[in-house]
C-alpha positions in Angstrom: 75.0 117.7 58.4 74.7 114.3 59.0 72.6 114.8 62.2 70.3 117.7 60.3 69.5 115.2 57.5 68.2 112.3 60.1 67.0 114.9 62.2 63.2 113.8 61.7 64.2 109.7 63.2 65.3 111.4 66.1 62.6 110.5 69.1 62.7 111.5 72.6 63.2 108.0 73.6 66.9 108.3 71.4 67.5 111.5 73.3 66.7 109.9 76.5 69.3 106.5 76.0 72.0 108.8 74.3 71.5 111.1 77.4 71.7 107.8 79.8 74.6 106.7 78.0 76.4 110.0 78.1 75.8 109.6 82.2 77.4 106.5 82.1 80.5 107.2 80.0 83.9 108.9 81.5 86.7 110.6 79.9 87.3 111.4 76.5 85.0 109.0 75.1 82.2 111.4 76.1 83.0 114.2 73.3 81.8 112.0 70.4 78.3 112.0 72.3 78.7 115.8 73.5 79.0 116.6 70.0 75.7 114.6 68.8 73.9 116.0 71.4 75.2 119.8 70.6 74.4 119.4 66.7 70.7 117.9 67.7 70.4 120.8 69.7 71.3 123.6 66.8 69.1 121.3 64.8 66.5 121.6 66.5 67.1 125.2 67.5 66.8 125.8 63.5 63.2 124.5 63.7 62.0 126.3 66.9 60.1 129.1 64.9 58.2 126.7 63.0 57.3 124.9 65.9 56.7 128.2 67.6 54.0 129.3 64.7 52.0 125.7 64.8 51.6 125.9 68.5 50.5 129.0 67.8 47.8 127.8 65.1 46.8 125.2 67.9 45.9 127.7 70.4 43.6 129.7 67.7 42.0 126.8 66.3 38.2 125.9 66.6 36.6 122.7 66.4 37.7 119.6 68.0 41.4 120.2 69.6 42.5 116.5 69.9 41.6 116.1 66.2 43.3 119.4 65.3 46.5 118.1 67.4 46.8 114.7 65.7 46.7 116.6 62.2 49.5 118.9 63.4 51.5 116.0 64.2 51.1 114.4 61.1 52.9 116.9 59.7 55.8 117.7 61.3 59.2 116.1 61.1 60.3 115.7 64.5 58.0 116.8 67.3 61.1 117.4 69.8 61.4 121.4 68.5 57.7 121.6 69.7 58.4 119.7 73.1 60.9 122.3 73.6 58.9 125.1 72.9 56.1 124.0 75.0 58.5 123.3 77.7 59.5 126.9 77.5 56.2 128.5 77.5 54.7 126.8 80.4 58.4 127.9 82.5 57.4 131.5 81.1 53.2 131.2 82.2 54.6 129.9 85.3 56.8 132.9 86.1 54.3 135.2 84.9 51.4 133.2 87.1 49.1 133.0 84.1 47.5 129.9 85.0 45.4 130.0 81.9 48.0 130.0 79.4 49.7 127.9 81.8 46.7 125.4 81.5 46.5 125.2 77.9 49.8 124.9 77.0 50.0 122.0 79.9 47.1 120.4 78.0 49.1 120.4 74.1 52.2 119.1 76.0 50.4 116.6 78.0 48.4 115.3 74.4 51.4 115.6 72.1 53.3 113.3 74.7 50.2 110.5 74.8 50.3 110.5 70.9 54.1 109.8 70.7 53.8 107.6 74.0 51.1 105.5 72.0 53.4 104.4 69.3 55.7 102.7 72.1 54.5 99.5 73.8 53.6 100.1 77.1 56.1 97.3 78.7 59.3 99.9 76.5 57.8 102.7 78.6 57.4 101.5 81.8 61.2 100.0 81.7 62.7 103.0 80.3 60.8 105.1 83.2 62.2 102.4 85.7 65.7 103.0 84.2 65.7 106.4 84.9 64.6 106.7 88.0 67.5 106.1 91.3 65.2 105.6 94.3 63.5 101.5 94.1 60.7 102.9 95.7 59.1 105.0 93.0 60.1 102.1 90.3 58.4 99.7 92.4 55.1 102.1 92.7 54.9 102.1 88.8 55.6 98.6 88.3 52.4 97.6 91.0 50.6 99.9 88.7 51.8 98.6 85.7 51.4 94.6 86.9 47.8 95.8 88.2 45.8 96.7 84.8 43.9 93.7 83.6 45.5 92.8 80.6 45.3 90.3 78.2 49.0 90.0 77.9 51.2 88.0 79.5 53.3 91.3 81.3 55.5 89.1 83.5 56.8 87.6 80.3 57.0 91.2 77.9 59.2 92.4 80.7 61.8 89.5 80.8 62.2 89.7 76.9 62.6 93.6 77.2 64.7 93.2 80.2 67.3 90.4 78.1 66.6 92.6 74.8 68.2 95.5 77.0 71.2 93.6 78.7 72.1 92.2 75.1 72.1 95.4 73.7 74.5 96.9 76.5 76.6 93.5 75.7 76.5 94.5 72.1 78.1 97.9 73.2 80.8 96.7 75.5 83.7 97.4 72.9 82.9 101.1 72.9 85.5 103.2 74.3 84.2 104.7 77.9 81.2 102.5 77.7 80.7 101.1 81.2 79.0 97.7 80.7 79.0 96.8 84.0 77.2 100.0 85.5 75.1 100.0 83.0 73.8 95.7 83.6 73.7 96.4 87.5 70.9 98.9 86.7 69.2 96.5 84.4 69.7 93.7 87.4 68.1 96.3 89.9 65.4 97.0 88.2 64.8 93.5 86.8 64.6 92.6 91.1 62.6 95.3 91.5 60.1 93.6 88.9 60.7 90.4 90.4 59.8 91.4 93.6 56.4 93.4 92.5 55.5 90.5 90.3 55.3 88.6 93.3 53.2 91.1 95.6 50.9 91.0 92.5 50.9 88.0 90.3 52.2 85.4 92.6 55.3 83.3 93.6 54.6 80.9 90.5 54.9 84.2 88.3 57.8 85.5 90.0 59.9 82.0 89.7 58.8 82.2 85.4 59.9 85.8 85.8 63.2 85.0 87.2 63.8 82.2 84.8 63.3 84.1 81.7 65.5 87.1 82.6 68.3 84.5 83.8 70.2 85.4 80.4 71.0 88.8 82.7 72.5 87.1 85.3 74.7 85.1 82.5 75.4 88.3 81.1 76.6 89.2 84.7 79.0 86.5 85.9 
């Protein structure tokens, strides 16, 4: 009940970290987070027909689409039931090789994900993307694309605070039964390399020494 009540502050960013935490838990402690996940599923299942019936009204509508989109978005609760039944759809145009459907319903998945995407800083996004991903060399690629757009911000420097900001909150977590606090800082520390190393290639050695000074909070974390 609980979970159907909140249902509409669930993002796909919460999905993703309970997901990622589920990954990195053992034993019983996983069946408190099993069970989350399950009810957010039949939540979400209970809104799938809704969903089902605006995508609909997207694919009929005239006028300007991305305008039409960003109204539909404004109204819904929770845009994971739609995610879902987008993700669905395409599988089933795939199959069926209708590459128009296909291409429309590529493009209202593709838009609805910039909206949401927008709403997250940029720096959250690329770290959570580096999180998730096992091989360095595809982390790396994203961060020399990241580090390369001309910016007014100081990235080097968003990155530490969002690389401490994420080691702290795995401290904060440590007394949580199956939690594993130490798996979960030696991704943080490879991927915080990882950044050192790119910020390097790209920024400098001057940026990379600030860089590694500012996440040295990690390495405290780590001893």
């Amino acid at each position: 009940k609980q979970v159907d009540t909140q249902f509409g502050q669930i993002s796909p960013q919460d999905m993703a970290t309970l997901q990622l935490r589920l990954a990195q838990t053992e034993g019983d402690a996983r069946k408190p987070m099993e069970k989350v996940l399950g009810q957010i599923q039949k939540s979400m299942e209970a809104r799938m027909e809704g969903a089902t019936k605006e995508i609909e009204a997207l694919m009929q509508s005239s006028g300007n689409i991305a305008d039409n989109i960003r109204e539909c978005i404004s109204r819904q609760e929770s845009l994971l039931p739609m995610i879902a039944v987008l993700q669905m759809n395409i599988a089933r145009a795939q199959k069926a090789k209708n590459e128009q459907l296909e291409r429309a319903l590529t493009f209202l998945y593709n838009t609805i994900n910039e909206e949401m995407e927008s709403k997250v800083p940029m720096v959250n996004r690329v770290l959570s993307r580096c999180l998730s991903t096992e091989d360095p060399e595809p982390r790396r690629e994203l961060l020399k694309v990241y580090f390369s757009e001309k910016s007014e911000e100081d990235k080097p420097k968003l990155m530490a605070e969002a690389i401490v900001g994420l080691a702290k909150e795995a401290q904060g977590q440590k007394d949580q039964a199956g939690f594993d606090l130490e798996s979960a800082l030696g991704r943080i520390r490879e991927v915080a390399l990882d950044v050192g190393v790119v910020a390097s290639e790209v920024c400098g050695e001057e940026v990379q020494e600030q860089f590694m000074e500012d996440i040295q909070p990690l390495f405290d974390l780590l001893v």
